[in-house]
C-alpha positions in Angstrom: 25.4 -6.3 -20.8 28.1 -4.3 -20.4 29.0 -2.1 -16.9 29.5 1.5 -17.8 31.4 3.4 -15.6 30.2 6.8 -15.1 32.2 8.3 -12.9 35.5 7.2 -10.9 37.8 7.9 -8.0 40.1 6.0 -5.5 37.1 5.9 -3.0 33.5 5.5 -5.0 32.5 4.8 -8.7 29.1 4.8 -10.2 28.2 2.6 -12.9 25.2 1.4 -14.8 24.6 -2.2 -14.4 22.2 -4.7 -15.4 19.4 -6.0 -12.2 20.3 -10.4 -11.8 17.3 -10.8 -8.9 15.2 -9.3 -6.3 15.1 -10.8 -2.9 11.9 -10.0 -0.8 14.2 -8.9 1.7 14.7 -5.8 -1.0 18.2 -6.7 -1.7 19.1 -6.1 -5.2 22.0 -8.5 -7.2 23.1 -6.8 -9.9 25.7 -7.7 -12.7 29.0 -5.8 -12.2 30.9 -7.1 -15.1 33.4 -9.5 -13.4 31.5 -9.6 -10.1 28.0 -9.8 -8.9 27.0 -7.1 -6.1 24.3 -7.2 -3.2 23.0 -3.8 -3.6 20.7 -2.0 -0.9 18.2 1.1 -3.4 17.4 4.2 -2.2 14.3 5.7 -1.0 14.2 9.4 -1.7 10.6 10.3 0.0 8.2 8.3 1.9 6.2 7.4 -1.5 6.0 3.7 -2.5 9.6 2.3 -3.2 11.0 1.6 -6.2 9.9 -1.5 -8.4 12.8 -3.5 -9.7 12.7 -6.4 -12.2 15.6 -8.5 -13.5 16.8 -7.1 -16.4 16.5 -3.6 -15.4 19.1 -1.1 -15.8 20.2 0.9 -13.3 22.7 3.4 -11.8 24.9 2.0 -9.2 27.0 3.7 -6.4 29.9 1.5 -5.3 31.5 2.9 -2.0 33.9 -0.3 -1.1 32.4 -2.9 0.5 28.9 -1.3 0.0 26.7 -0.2 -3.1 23.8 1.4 -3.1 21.1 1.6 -5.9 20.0 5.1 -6.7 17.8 4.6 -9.6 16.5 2.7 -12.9 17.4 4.1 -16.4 14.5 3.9 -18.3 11.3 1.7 -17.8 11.0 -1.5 -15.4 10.0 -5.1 -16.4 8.3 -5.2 -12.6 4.7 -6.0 -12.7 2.5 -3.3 -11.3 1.0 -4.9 -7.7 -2.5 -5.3 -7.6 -4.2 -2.2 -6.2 -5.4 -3.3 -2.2 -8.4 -2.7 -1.9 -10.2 -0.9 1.1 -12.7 -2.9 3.9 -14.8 0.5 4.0 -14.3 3.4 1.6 -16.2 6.5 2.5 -17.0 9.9 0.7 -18.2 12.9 2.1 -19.7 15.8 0.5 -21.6 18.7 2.1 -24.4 19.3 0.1 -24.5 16.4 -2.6 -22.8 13.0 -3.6 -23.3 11.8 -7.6 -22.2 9.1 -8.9 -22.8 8.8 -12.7 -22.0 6.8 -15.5 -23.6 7.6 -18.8 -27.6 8.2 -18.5 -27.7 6.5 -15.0 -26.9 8.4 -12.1 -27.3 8.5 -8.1 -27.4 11.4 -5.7 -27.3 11.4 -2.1 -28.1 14.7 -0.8 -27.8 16.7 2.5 -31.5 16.7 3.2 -31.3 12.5 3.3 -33.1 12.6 -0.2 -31.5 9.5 -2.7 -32.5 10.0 -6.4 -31.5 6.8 -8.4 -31.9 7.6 -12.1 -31.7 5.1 -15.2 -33.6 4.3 -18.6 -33.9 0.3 -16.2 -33.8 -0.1 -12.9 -33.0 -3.8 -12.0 -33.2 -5.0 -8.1 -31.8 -8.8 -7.4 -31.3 -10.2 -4.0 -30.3 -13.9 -2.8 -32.6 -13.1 0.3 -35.1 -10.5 1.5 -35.7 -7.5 -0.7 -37.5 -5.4 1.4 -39.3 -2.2 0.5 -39.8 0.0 3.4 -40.8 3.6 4.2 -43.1 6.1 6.0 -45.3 5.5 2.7 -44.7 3.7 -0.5 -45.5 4.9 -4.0 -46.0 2.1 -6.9 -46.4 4.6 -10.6 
C-alpha cells in the first residue's frame, strides 16, 4: 500500500498508512512507505478502545520522533472479543419481571407470586428435585 499524505508542514504531517502488527502492549507498527513507525492510538472517551488488525488502514499523525494513531478508515479485520460474561447478573423491576420467548413465559411479581407458562414443562436434575411449599397441588 501506498502512504498518502494528507496534510504537511515543517513540524507534523498526517498520512494514511497501512497497520504491520499489534503488540499487547497497544503499540501499533504501521507501514510508512520507506519506514516502519511505533505508533501510540488515541482514546477519545472512556468507551472500549479501538480494535486494530493488521491490514487496517488508518490515519496517522507524525509529530517528529512521535506518531500517534487517531483513527481507522473504514472497517477493521480485528476479531470482536468474546463478550465476558457476568458471575451474578441481577434485574430489578418494581411490580413485575417477564421473561418470554415465544408461547413460554415467566413472571416474577412484587407479591412473591412466580407464574411459569409453557405448552411443556420439563424439570431435570443431576441430584435432588425437591418440591416444597406451605401446600402442594398435583392437577
Amino acid at each position: 500500500m501506498q502512504t498518502t499524505e494528507l496534510f504537511l508542514d515543517r513540524a507534523a504531517s498526517l498520512l494514511q498508512c497501512r497497520v504491520l502488527r499489534v503488540r499487547e502492549d497497544g503499540v501499533v507498527t504501521v507501514d510508512a512507505g520507506k519506514k516502519n513507525w511505533h505508533c501510540a492510538v488515541l482514546r477519545t472517551s472512556e468507551g472500549p478502545p479501538l480494535r486494530l488488525a493488521a491490514g487496517d488502514t488508518v490515519v496517522v499523525w507524525r509529530v517528529k520522533p512521535r506518531c500517534l494513531i487517531l483513527g481507522r478508515i473504514g472497517s477493521s479485520t480485528a476479531p470482536t472479543p468474546a463478550a465476558e460474561v457476568p458471575e451474578e447478573l441481577v434485574l430489578e423491576a418494581k411490580k413485575n419481571l417477564t421473561i418470554k420467548c415465544g408461547e413460554g413465559s415467566i413472571t416474577l411479581r412484587a407479591d412473591g407470586k412466580v407464574l411459569i407458562k409453557g405448552k411443556d414443562l420439563v424439570s431435570h436434575a443431576q441430584r435432588t428435585n425437591r418440591i416444597k411449599g406451605g401446600s402442594v397441588a398435583i392437577n
